[in-house]
C-alpha positions in Angstrom: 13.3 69.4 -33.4 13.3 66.3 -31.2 10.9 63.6 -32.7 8.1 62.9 -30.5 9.0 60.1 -28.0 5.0 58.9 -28.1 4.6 58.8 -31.1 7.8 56.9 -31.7 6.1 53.9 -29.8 3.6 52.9 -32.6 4.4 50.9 -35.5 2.2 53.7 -37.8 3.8 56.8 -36.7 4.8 59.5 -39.6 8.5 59.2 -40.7 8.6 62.8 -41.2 6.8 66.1 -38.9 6.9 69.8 -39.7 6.2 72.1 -36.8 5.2 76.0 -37.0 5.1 77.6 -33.6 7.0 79.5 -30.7 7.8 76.2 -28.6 8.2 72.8 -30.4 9.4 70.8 -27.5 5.7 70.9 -26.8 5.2 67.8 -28.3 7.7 65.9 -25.9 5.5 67.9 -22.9 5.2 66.0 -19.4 1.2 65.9 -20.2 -0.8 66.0 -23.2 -4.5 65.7 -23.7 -5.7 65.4 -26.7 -9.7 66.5 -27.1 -11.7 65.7 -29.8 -15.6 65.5 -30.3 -18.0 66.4 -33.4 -18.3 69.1 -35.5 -21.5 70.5 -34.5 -21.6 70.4 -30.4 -24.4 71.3 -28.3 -24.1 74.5 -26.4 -23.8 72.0 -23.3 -21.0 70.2 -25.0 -19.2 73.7 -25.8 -19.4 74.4 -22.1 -18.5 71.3 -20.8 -14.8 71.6 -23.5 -14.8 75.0 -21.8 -15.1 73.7 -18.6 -12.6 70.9 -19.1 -9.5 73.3 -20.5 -9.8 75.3 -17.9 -9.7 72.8 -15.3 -6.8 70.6 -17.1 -5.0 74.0 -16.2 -4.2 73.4 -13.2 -2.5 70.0 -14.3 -0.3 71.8 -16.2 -1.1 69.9 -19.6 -0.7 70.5 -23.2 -3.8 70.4 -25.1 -3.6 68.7 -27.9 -6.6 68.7 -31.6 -7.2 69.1 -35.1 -8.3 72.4 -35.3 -11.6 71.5 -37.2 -14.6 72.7 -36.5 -16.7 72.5 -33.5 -15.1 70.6 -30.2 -11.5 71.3 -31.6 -12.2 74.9 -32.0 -13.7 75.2 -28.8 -11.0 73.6 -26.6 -8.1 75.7 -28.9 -9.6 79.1 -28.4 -10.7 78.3 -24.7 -6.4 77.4 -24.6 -5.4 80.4 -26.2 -7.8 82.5 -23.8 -6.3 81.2 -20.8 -2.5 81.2 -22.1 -2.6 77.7 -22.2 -0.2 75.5 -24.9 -2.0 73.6 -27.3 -1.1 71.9 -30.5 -2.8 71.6 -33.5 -2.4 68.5 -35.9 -3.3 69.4 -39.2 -4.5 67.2 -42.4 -2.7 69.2 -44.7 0.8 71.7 -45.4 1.8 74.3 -43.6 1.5 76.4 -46.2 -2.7 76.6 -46.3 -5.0 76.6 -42.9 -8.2 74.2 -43.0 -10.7 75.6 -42.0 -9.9 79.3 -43.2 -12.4 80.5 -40.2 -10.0 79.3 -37.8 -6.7 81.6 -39.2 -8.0 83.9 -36.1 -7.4 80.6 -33.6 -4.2 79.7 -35.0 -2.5 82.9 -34.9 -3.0 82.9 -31.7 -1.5 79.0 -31.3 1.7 79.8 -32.3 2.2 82.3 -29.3 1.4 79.4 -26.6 2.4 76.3 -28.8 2.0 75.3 -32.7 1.0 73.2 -35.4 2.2 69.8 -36.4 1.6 68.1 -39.8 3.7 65.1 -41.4 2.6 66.7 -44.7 5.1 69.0 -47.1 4.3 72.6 -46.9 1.7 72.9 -50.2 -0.1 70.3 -49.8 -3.6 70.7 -49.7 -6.7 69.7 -47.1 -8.2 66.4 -49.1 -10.4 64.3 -47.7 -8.1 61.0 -47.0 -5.5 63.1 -44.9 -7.7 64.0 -41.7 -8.3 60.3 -41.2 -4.2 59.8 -41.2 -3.9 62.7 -38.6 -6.4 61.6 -36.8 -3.6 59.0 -35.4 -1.3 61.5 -34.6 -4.1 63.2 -31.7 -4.1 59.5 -30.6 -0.5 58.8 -30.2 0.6 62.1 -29.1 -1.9 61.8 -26.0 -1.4 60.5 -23.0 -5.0 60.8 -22.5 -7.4 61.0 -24.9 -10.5 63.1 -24.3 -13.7 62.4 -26.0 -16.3 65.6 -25.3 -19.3 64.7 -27.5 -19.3 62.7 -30.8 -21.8 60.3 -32.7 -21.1 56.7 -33.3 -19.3 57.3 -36.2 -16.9 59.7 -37.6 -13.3 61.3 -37.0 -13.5 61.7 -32.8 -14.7 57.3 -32.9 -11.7 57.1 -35.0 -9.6 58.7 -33.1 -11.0 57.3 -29.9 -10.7 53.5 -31.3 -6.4 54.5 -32.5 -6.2 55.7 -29.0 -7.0 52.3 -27.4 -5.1 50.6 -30.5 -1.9 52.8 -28.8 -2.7 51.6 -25.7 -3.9 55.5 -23.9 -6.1 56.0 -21.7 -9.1 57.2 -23.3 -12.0 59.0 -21.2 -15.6 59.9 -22.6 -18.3 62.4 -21.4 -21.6 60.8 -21.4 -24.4 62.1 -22.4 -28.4 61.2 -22.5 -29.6 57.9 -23.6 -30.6 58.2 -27.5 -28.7 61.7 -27.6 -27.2 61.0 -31.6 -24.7 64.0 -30.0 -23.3 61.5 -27.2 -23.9 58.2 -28.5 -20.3 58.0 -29.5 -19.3 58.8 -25.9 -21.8 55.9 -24.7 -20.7 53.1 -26.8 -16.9 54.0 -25.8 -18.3 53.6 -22.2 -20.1 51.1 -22.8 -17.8 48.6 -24.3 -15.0 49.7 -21.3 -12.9 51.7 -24.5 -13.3 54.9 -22.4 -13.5 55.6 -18.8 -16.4 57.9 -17.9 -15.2 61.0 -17.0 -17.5 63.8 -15.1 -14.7 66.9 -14.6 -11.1 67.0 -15.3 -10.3 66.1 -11.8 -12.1 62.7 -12.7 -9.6 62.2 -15.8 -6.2 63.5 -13.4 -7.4 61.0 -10.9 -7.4 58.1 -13.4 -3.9 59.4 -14.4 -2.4 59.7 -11.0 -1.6 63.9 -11.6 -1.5 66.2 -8.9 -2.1 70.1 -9.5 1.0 71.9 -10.9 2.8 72.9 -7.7 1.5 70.2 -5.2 3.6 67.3 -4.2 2.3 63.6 -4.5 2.5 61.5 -1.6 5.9 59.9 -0.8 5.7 56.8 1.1 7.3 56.3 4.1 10.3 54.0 4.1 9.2 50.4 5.0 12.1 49.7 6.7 13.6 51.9 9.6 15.8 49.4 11.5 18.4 48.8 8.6 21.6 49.1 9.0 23.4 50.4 5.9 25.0 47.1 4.4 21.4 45.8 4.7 19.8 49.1 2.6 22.6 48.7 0.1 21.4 44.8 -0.3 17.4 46.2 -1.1 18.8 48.0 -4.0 
């Protein structure tokens, strides 16, 4: 498996991945989006993940999260029910699934993508790993999606890696004094994220075009060149 180019560009990155899946040149993808966001979303925050996979469809992306509970879940299984690839990174082995309710979810994972981990196959879920795998979301991502989070917690970290990696990191905001989105508003806030309403919003920061169109080619400057003169502009 070819290490991950990305993640190759920060000084952090795991000397070491194990991959589980049906396609692990996933990780070097064209596009990835990573989405993370807390634990326990609103039903408008599970839509708006919904909403957001199935648009970053058309972009022909990777999506890219941990697998935990709540936002992660939500923008896996949306994946998998489209036929989408998506990547889990996971705190622990390959040899245990954290959480156990989401065996379903990555079943299904392996037949459109996989799970990464830099950690030996027994090891178990402790607490210290998810913060340490939290930087491989971030530096696997081009862009980093942040759905809903508070101001603290494993999305802000992740979010805060991001920028460290220099990615482009977009936030969904939510309602002033919502504790749900007041991780989203601070990013915004302090210019770490870009607000983002749609995944259009987010491929329009990132200069993508839906999977089949063309971008604009501009027309040659020049016309009146004679061919020892084009062979000097190059």
């Amino acid at each position: 498996v070819q290490y991950p180019f990305r993640l190759k560009q920060n000084a952090d990155c795991p000397a070491l991945l194990y991959f589980k899946g049906s396609d692990s040149t996933l990780v070097n993808a064209e596009r990835i989006v990573g989405i993370v966001g807390t634990r326990q979303p609103t039903e408008q925050g599970r839509a708006l993940c919904e909403a957001f996979v199935e648009e970053l469809q058309a972009y022909g992306v990777v999506v890219l999260s941990g697998l935990a509970f709540g936002i992660d879940g939500v923008a896996h299984q949306k994946a998998n029910a489209l036929g989408m690839p998506n990547l889990g990174a996971l705190g622990h082995g390959l040899g245990t699934l954290y959480p156990r309710e989401h065996h379903g979810i990555a079943q299904k994972m392996l037949e459109h993508g996989g799970l990464l981990t830099e950690y030996a196959h027994d090891v178990r879920p402790d607490r210290e790993h998810f913060p340490m795998r939290n930087r491989i979301i971030a530096g696997l991502s081009d862009a980093l999606l942040v759905v809903e989070t508070a101001q603290t917690g494993g999305s802000m970290i992740t979010a805060e890696l991001a920028v460290q990696y220099d990615r482009d990191v977009f936030a969904v905001p939510g309602r002033v004094r919502d504790a749900k989105s007041a991780g989203c508003n601070r990013l915004i806030r302090l210019n770490k994220a870009r607000l983002t309403e749609s995944a259009a919003d987010l491929a329009e920061e990132m200069g993508w075009v839906p999977s089949g169109q063309r971008k604009a080619v501009q027309a040659k400057l020049f016309v009146e060149l004679t061919a020892e003169e084009e062979s000097l502009l190059k």
